[in-house]
N, C-alpha and C positions, 0 to 999 in steps of 0.2 A: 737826666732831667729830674726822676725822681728826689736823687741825693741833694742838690741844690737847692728844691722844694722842702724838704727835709730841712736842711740846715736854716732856711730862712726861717724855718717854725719856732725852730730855737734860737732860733737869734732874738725873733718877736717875743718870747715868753721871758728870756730874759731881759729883755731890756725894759720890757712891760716890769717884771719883780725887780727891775732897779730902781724904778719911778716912787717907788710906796717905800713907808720906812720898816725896816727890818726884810725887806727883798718879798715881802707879802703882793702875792698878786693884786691885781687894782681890777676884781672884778667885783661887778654888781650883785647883790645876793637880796633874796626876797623872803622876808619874814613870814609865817605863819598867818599874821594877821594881817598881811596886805603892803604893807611899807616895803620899799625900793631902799637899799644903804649901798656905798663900799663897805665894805667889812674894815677897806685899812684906814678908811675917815671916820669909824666909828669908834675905832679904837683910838685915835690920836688923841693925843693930849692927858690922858690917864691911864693907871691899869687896867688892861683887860684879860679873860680869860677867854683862849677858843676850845669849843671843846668837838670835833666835828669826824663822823663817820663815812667812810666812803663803800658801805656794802649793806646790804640790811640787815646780817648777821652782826654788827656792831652797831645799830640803833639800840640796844638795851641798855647796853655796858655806858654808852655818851648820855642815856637818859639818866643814870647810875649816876656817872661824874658829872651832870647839869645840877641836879637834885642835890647832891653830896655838898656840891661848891658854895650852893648858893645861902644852903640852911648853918653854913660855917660860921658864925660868930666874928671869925677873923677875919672873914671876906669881906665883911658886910660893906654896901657900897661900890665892890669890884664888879664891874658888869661883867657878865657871864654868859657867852655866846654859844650855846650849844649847833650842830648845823649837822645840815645833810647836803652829797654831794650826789646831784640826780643826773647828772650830764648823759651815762648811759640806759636811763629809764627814756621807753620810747613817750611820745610828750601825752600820748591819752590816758597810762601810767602815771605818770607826773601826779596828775589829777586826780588819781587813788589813794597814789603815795599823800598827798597834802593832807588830802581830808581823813583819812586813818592818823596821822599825826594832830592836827588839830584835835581829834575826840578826844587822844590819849596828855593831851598836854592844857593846863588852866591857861585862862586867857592873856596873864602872866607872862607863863614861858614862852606860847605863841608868840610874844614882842619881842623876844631875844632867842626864837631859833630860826636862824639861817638856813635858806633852799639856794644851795649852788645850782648854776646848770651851764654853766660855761668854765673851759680852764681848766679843765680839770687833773691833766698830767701839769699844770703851773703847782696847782695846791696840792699834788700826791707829795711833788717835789718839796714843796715848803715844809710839810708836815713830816714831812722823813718815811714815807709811808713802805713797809715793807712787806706786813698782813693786812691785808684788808679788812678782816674780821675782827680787829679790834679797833677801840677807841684813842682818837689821837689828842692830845691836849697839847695846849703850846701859851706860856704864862709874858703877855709883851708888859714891857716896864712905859712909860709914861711917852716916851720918845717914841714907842712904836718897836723897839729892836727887841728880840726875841729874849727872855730872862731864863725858861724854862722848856725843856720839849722835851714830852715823853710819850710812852701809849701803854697801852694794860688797863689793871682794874680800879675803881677811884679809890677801894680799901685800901691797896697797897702802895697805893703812890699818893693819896691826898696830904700828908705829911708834906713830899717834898713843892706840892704847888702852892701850900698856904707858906711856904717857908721863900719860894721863889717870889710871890707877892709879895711879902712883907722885906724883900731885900730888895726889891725893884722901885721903890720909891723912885 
């Protein structure tokens, strides 16, 4: 019984990441400052950048690559969606978690980072998630399909995302 409850899980999650472009889960995510998005209807239609942490040992390094992305010259214009994936924060947590991020972030950033709390083995999977503790980026081209996926530091790899933007017209 179990295994067949199992199987349907994945069967829902993917057939849910076939519905969105680039197989991007079609879950609801809630900004800092109060707004409701899909994350994959926010990126439709132009470049975007995700840049999203799933531990809190990788909130510094995603505030790192939010910061880095957006003060880029060559970005300028690419929205830039920094995020946190809270799904295993229990929900009166949540509520710490938000407002320690709001202090740390201008009111700004707050409109472009993202609080998951659903899906969350959907998005480990999208992101290629393999450590937790670092930060995951993923560079979609205009159509929504994925241009770029990587994780680490934004020193070391913000070369290849400005280069991933700029070929993802």
């Amino acid at each position: 019984m179990r295994a067949g409850a199992a199987l349907l899980v994945v069967l829902a999650v993917q057939w849910a990441a076939a519905q969105t472009p680039g197989g991007m889960p079609g879950s609801e995510a809630e900004t800092l400052s109060g707004k409701h998005l899909v994350v994959a209807e926010a990126a439709r239609g132009h470049r975007t950048v995700l840049v999203m942490g799933f531990s809190k040992d990788a909130g510094d390094g995603c505030t790192e690559w939010s910061r880095t992305l957006r003060a880029d010259p060559a970005l300028a214009g690419v929205p830039v969606y920094g995020g946190a994936m809270l799904a295993a924060a229990p929900g009166f947590i949540r509520g710490l978690i938000k407002s320690a991020l709001r202090k740390s972030l201008s009111p700004a950033e707050q409109e472009q980072f993202l609080v998951l709390v659903t899906d969350e083995a959907a998005w480990r999977a999208w992101f290629g998630v393999g450590n937790d503790k670092q930060p995951y980026v993923v560079v979609l081209d205009a159509a929504g399909k994925v241009a770029w996926r990587g994780h680490g530091s934004a020193r070391e790899l913000e070369g290849q995302v400005r280069g991933a933007v700029a070929g993802s017209h």
